[in-house]
C-alpha positions as CSV (number, residue, x, y, z in Angstrom):
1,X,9.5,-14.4,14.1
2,X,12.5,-12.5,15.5
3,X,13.7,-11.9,18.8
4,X,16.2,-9.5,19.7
5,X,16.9,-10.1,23.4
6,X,18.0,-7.1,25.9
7,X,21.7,-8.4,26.5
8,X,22.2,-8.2,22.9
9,X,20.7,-4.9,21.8
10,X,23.8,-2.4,20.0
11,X,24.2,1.0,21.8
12,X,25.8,3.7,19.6
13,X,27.2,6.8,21.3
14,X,28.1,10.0,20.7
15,X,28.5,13.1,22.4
16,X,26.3,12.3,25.5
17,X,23.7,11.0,23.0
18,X,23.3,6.9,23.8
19,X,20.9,5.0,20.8
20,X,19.9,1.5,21.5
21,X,19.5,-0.3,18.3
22,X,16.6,-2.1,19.6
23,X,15.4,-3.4,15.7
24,X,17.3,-2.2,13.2
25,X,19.3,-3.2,9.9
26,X,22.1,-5.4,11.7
27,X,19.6,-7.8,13.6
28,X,16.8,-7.8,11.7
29,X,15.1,-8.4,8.3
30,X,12.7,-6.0,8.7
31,X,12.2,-3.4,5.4
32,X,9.6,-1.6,7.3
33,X,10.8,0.3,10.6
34,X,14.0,1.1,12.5
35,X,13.1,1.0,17.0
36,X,15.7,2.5,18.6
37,X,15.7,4.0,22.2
38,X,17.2,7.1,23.0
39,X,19.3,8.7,26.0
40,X,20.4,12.3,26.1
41,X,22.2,13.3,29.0
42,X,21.6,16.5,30.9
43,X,23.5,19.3,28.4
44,X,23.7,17.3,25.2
45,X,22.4,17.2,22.2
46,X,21.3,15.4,19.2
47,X,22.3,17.7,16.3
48,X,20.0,18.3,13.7
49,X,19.9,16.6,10.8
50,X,17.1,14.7,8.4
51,X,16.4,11.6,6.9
52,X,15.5,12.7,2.8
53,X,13.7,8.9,2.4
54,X,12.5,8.3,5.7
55,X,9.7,9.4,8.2
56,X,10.4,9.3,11.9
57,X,8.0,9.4,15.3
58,X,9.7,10.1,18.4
59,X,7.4,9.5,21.9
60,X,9.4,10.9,24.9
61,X,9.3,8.9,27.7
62,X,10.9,10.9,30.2
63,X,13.1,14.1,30.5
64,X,12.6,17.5,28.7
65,X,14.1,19.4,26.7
66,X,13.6,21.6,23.5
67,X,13.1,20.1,19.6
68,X,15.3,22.0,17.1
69,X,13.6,22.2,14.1
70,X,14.4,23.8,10.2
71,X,14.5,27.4,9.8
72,X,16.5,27.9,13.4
73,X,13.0,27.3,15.2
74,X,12.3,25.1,18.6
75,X,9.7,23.7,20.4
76,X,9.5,22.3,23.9
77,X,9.4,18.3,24.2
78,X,8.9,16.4,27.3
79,X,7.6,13.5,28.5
80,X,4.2,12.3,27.0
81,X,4.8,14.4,23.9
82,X,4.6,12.5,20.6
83,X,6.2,14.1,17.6
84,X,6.0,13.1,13.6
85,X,9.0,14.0,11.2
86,X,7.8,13.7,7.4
87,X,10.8,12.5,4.9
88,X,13.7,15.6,5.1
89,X,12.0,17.4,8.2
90,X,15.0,19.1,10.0
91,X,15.5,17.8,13.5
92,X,17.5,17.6,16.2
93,X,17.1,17.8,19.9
94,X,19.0,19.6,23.1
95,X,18.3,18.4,26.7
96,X,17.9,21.7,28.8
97,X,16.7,19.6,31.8
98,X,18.5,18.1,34.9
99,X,17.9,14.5,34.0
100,X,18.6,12.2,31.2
101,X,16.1,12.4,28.2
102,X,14.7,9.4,26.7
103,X,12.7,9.0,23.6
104,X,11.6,5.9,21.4
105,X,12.2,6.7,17.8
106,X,10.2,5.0,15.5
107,X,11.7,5.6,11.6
108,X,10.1,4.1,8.6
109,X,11.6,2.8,6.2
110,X,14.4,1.3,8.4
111,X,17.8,3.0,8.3
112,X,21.3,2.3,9.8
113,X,22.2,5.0,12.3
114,X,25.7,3.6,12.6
115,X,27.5,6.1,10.2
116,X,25.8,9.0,11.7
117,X,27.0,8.4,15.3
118,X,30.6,7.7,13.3
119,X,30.6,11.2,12.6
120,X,31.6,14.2,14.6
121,X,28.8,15.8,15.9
122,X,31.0,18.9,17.8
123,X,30.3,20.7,14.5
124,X,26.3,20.7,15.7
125,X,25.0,18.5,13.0
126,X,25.0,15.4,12.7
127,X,24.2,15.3,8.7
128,X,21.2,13.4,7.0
129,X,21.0,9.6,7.0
């Protein structure tokens, strides 16, 4: 068993973009899944970019805001929504609402989001993990 208490969950920021690491490769052993939970503050965005080896479900839990997708496309998200990313799926979100945006992201297998919220994501991508 593991157990990750609250208190000790990472948060990695970028941008108005907040990720708590809430199970990932720095505290735990897990070769199946990555949990982290997601902020976006009113204006920002998470840039897109795609995981080539890895799938990835967001569910939002609160907020909206619009999904940027491949090919320049988008697609409203908001709270309740449930969306799949298959391995190399362009993605990428912008909060258009008035309140903070939270999703849980669910990516399988697990991958270390550190380096990509190292980069600099004023360019509008944050580059593929």
């Amino acid at each position: 068993m593991e157990f990750i208490a609250g208190n000790d969950v990472q948060v990695l920021s970028n941008s108005g973009v907040e990720s708590h690491q809430l199970l990932f490769p720095e505290n735990s052993a897990s070769v199946r899944l990555t949990i982290t939970k997601v902020r976006i503050a009113p204006g920002a965005m998470n840039p897109t970019h795609r995981h080539e080896t890895s799938e990835q479900v967001w569910v939002a839990l609160s907020g909206a805001g619009t999904l940027l997708l491949g090919d320049a496309q988008t697609r409203p998200f908001q709270a309740g929504d449930v969306v799949r990313f298959a391995d190399g799926d362009v993605h990428g979100f912008r909060n258009t609402g008035p309140e903070h945006f939270v999703y849980l992201s669910v990516t399988a297998p697990p991958v270390n989001f550190r380096k990509a919220y190292e980069r600099d994501w004023s360019k509008g991508s944050a580059g593929a993990t």
